[in-house]
C-alpha positions in Angstrom: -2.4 -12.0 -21.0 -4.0 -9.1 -21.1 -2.5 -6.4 -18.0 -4.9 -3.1 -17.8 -4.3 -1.1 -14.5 -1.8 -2.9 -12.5 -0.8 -1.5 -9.0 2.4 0.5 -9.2 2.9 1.7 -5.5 5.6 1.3 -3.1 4.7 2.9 0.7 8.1 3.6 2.3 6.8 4.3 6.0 6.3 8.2 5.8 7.8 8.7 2.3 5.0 8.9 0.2 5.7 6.4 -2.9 5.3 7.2 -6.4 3.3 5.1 -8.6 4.2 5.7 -4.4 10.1 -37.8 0.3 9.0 -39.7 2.3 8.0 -36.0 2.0 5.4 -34.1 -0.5 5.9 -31.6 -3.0 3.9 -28.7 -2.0 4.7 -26.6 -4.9 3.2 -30.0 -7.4 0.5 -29.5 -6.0 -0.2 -33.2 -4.0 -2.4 -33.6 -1.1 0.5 -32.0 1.3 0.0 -31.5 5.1 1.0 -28.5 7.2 3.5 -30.4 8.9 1.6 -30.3 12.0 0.5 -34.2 11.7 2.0 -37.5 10.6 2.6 -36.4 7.0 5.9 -35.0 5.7 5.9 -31.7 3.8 8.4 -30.3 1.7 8.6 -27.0 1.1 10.8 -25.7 -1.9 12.7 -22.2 -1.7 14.5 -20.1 -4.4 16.3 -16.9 -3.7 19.2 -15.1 -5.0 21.9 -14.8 -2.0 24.2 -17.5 -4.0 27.5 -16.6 -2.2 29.1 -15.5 1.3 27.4 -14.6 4.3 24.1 -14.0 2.7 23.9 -18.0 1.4 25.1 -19.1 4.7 22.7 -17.3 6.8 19.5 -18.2 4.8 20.9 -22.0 4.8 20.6 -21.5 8.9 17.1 -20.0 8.6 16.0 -23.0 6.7 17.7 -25.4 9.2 16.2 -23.5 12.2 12.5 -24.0 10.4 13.1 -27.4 9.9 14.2 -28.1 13.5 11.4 -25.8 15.0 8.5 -27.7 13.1 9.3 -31.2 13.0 8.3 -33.2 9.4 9.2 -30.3 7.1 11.8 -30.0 4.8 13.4 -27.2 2.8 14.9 -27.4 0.4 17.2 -25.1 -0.8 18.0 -23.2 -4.1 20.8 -20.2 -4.1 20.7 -19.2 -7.3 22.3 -16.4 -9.5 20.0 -13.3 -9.6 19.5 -13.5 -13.4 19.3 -17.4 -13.8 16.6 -17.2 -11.0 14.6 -14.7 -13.1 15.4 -16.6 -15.8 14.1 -20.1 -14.4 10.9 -18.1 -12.6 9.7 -17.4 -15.6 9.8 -20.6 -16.8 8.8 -22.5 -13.9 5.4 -20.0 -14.2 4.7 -20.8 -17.5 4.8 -24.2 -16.8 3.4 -24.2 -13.3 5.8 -25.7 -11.6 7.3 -22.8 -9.2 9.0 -22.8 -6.0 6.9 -22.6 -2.9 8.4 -19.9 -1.8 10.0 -17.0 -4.4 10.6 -13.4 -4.6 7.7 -11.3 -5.7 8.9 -7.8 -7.3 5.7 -6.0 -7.3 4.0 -3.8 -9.6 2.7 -5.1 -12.9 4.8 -8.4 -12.4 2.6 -9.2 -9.1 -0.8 -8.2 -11.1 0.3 -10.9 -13.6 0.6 -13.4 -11.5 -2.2 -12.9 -9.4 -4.6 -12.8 -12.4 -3.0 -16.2 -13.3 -3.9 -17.7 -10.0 -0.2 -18.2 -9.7 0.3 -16.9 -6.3 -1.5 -17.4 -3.0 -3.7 -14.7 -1.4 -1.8 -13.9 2.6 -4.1 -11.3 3.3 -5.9 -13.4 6.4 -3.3 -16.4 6.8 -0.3 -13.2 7.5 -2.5 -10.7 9.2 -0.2 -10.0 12.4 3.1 -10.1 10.2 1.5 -7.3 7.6 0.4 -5.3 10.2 4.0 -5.2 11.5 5.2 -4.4 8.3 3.2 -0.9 7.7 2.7 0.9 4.8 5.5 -1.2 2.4 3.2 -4.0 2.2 1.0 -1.9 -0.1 3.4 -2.3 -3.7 2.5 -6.2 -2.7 -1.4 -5.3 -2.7 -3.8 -6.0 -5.6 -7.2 -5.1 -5.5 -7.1 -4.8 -1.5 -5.5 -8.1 -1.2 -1.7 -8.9 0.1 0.2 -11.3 -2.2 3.6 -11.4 0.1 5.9 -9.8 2.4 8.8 -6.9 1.4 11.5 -7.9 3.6 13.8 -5.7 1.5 13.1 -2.0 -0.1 15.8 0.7 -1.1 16.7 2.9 -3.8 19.5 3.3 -6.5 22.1 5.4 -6.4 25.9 5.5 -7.2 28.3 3.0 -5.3 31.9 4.2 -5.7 35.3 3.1 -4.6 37.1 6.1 -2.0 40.3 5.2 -2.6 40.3 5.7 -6.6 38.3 9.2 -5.9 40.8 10.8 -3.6 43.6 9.3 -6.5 41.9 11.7 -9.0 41.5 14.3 -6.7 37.4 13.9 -6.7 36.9 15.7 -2.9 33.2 16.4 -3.6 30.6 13.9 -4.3 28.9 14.9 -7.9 25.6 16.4 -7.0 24.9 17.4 -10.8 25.2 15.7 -14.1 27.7 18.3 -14.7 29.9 17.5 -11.3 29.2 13.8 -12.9 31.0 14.6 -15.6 33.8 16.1 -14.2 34.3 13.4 -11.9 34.7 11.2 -14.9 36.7 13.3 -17.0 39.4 13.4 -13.6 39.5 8.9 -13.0 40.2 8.8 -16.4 43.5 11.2 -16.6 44.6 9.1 -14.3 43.8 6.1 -15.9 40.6 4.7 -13.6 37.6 3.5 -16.2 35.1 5.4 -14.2 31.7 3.2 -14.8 31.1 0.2 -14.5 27.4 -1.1 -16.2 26.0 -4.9 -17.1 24.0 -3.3 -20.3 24.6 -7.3 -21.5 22.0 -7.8 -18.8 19.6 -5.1 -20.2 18.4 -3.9 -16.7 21.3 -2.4 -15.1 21.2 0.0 -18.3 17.9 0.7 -18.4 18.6 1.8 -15.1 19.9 5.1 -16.0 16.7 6.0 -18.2 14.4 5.5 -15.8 16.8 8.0 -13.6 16.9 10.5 -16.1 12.9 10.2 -16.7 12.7 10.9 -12.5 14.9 13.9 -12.7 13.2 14.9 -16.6 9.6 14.5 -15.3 6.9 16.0 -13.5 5.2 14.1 -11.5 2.0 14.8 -13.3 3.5 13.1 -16.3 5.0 10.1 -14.0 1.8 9.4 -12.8 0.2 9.7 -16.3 2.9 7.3 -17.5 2.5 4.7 -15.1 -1.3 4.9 -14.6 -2.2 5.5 -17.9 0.7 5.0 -20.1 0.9 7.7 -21.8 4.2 9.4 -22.6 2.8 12.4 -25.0 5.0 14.8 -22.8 8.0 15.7 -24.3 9.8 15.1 -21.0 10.2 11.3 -22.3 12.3 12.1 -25.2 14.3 14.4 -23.0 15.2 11.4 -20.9 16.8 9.4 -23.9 18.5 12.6 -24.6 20.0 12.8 -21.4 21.3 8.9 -21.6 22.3 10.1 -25.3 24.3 13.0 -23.6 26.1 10.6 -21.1 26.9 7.7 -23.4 28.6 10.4 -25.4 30.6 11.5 -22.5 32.3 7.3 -23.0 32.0 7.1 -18.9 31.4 3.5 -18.9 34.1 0.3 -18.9 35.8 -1.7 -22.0 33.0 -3.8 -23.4 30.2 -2.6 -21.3 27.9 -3.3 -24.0 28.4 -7.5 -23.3 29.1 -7.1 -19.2 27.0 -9.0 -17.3 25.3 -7.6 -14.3 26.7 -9.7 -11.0 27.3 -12.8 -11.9 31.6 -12.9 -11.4 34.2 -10.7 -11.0 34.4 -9.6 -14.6 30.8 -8.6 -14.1 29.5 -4.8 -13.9 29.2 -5.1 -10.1 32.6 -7.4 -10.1 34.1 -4.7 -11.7 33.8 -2.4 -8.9 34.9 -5.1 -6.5 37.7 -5.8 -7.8 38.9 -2.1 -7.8 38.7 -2.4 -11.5 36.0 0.9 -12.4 35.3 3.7 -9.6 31.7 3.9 -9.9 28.7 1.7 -10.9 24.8 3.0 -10.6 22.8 -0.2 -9.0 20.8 -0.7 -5.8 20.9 -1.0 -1.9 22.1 -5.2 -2.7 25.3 -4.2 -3.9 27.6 -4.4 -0.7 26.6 -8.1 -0.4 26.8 -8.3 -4.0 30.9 -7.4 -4.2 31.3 -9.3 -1.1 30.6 -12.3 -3.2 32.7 -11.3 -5.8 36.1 -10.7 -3.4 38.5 -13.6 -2.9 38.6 -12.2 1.2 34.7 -12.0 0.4 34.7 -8.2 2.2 33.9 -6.2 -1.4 35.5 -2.8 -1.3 35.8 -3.0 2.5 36.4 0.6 4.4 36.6 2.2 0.6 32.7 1.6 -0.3 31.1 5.3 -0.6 27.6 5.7 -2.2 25.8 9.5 -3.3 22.1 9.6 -4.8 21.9 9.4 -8.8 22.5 13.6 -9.6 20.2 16.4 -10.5 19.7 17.2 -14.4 19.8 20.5 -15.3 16.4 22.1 -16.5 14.7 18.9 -15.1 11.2 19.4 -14.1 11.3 16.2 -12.0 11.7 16.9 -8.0 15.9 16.1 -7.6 15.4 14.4 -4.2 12.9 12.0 -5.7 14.5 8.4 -5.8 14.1 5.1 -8.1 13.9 2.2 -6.2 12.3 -1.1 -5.6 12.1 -4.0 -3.1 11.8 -8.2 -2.9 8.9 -9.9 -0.9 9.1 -13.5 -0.4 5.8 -15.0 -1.9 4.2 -18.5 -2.1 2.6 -20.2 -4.9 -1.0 -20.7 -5.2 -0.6 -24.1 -4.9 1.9 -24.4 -1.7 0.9 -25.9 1.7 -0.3 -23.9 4.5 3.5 -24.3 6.5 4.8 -21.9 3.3 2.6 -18.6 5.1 4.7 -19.9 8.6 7.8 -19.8 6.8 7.9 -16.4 5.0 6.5 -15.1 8.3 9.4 -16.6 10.0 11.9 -14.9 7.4 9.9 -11.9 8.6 10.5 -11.8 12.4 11.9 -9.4 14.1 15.1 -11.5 14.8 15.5 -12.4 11.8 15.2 -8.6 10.2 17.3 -7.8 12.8 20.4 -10.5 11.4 19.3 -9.3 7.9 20.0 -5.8 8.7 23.1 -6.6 10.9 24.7 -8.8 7.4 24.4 -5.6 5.4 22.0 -7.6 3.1 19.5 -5.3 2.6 17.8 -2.3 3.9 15.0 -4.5 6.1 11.0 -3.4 5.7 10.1 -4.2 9.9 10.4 -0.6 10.9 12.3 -2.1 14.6 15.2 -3.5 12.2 16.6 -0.4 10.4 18.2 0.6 13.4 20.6 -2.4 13.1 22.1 -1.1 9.6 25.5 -1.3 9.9 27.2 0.2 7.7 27.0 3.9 7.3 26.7 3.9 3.6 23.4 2.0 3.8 22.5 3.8 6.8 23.1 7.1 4.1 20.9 5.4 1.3 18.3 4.6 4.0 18.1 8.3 4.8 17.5 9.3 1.4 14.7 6.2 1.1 12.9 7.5 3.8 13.5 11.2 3.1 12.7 11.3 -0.6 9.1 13.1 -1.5 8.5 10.0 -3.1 10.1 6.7 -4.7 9.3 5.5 -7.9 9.2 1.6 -8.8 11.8 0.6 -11.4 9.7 1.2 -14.7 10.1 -2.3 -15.4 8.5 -3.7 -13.0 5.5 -1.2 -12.9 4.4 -1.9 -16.4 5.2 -5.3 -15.7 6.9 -7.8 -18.6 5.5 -6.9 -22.0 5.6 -3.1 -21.7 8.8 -3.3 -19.5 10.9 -5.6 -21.9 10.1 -3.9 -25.0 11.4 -0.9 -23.3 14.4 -2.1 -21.9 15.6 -3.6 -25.6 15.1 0.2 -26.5 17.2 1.5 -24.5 19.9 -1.0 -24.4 19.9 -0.3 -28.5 21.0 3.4 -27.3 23.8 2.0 -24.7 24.6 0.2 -29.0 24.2 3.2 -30.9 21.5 1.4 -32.7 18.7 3.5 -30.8 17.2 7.0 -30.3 15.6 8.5 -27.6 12.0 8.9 -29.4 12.4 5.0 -30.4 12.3 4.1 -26.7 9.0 6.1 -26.6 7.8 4.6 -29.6 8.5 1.3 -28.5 6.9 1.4 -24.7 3.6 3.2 -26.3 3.4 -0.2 -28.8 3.9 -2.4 -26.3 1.0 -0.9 -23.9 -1.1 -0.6 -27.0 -0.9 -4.5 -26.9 -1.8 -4.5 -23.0 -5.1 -2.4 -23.5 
């Protein structure tokens, strides 16, 4: 499929964002009602809150839905964040998605609206957008909204308190250099410092996209994700940067096969289990490790989190953030009811509870004063404060461009890789797009 100039905005509010059964099968597309008459509807849901309080509470959403609109039926599927990719993509090659799935934005979004894959809210969800502000926009294509953001924050470093103070760290690092010290004093006292799922691809790429922030101007940020052109130099600085740190052996025994999130021996179980003191990943995390703990409470009291550091000589703007959010979407094909149900998972209520479970950093501007705990409520500061956020690279050129890229840096995190080849292998994969 061919993907030419694919929306690569997020709106954060002020910040301005860089880029900015007896039942039918809705989703098989059968005559299915609204489940306002005589006719049963089933509605099917996938989302990636597979443990703890998270699964329960969107089990209780689904049962409150079904007992508030009488002949619909969800049902439920909690899966694993990478099997659920993993399956999405499959299901939309085959069209046979869920009803009702996570949307990522960008370039992903564009692709799936030029496949007639997912269903136009722009009318059916005016009052519900309108709540929403500004964040719906990364969910826009061509002036129409394809779902609702229930969920946008940034990256940063999530660390373990307890393990700093034992090797003395008293300062969060606020440059690469700081970074580096940090990691030289955990492991003199025998902490692995980094935790990162480069087994998973993403997490790793992570930290290129970070160094391409801090590397960048944001001329050459927007002439990258507009245009796709990475002629400046600032590119190949960015893989020199990631060289610098992989060199620097920061990151835990057998990173290169860790998995993301998936157990405890994952990047993110890792850090859970109090076996690394630092891993780079987004505003999920906290209900991530609480997933991954036998008492289900993560790091508890010793979670800390600090913005990804500045890079010396950079000519990107250090408060700038990398980030990204979910929107729950329905498929083309999906009943009516599906538009009342991600609305519902959109109410003010139910922001509120999704604030209160530290699941997320909500989107309905009422709900972000319900973020509990003070490490969220840091990262939300820096969302909202940052001159502007820019959508995980990824997702912006959407999954041609963004895979080829990711396998090119992962072959650095492998020593098979060089900071021009990830260049060289983003500008042949867009040369395919155009």
């Amino acid at each position: 499929m061919k993907r030419t100039a694919a929306l690569r905005a997020v709106a954060l509010g002020a910040a301005v964002a860089m880029i900015a059964t007896a039942c039918s099968s809705g989703s098989a597309g059968d005559d299915a009602t609204d489940g306002s008459g005589d006719e049963n509807v089933t509605l099917t849901w996938w989302h990636n809150s597979n443990t703890g309080a998270g699964k329960d509470y969107y089990d209780e959403l689904a049962d409150k839905f079904e007992s508030d609109h009488p002949g619909v039926t969800i049902e439920v599927s909690a899966l694993q964040h990478e099997d659920m990719l993993t399956k999405l993509d499959a299901a939309f090659q085959t069209n046979s998605a869920p009803d009702i799935y996570m949307e990522r934005g960008g370039g992903e979004l564009k692709s799936h609206v030029e496949a007639g894959l997912t269903k136009d809210i722009t009318e059916s969800a005016a009052d519900t957008i309108s709540a929403i502000g500004g964040s719906v926009d990364g969910w826009t294509v061509d002036g129409r909204v394809y779902s609702l953001p229930f969920s946008i924050g940034v990256v940063g470093f999530w660390y373990n308190k307890a393990m700093f103070a034992q090797a003395g760290i008293t300062e969060n690092p606020k440059t690469m250099d700081e970074l580096y010290a940090a990691v030289d004093k955990l492991k003199a006292v025998g902490i692995e410092p980094i935790s990162v799922g480069a087994g998973d691809g993403w997490p790793a790429a992570h930290y290129w996209y970070y160094f391409g922030l801090r590397q960048c101007s944001k001329d050459a940020l927007e002439a990258a994700t507009q245009k796709f052109e990475f002629t400046d130099d600032c590119w190949v600085r960015a893989g020199e940067s990631l060289e610098e740190l992989i060199s620097k052996q920061p990151f835990n025994t057998g990173f290169e096969a860790t998995e993301a999130q998936g157990t405890p021996e994952s990047a993110s179980g890792l850090l859970a289990n109090r076996k690394v003191a630092m891993e780079l990943a987004g505003h999920w995390e906290p209900g991530v490790m609480q997933g991954l703990t036998e008492d289900e409470q993560g790091l508890g009291e010793d979670t800390g989190w600090f913005p990804f550091p500045e890079v010396s000589g950079g000519e990107g703007d250090p408060a700038a953030q990398l980030g990204g959010g979910d929107a729950w979407a329905c498929s083309e094909k999906s009943p009516d009811v599906c538009v009342d149900f991600i609305e519902f998972l959109l109410a003010s209520d139910q922001q509120k509870r999704f604030a209160e479970l530290d699941m997320g950093l909500p989107t309905l501007p009422s709900a972000t004063a319900f973020v509990a705990a003070p490490e969220l409520a840091q990262l939300l500061s820096f969302r909202n404060e940052a001159p502007y956020v820019q959508l995980y690279f990824d997702t912006a050129f959407g999954e041609n461009i963004g895979g080829a890229m990711n396998d090119a840096i992962v072959s650095v995190f492998n020593s098979n890789g060089t900071s021009q080849g990830i260049v060289d292998a983003i500008t042949s994969a867009a040369a395919l797009e155009q």
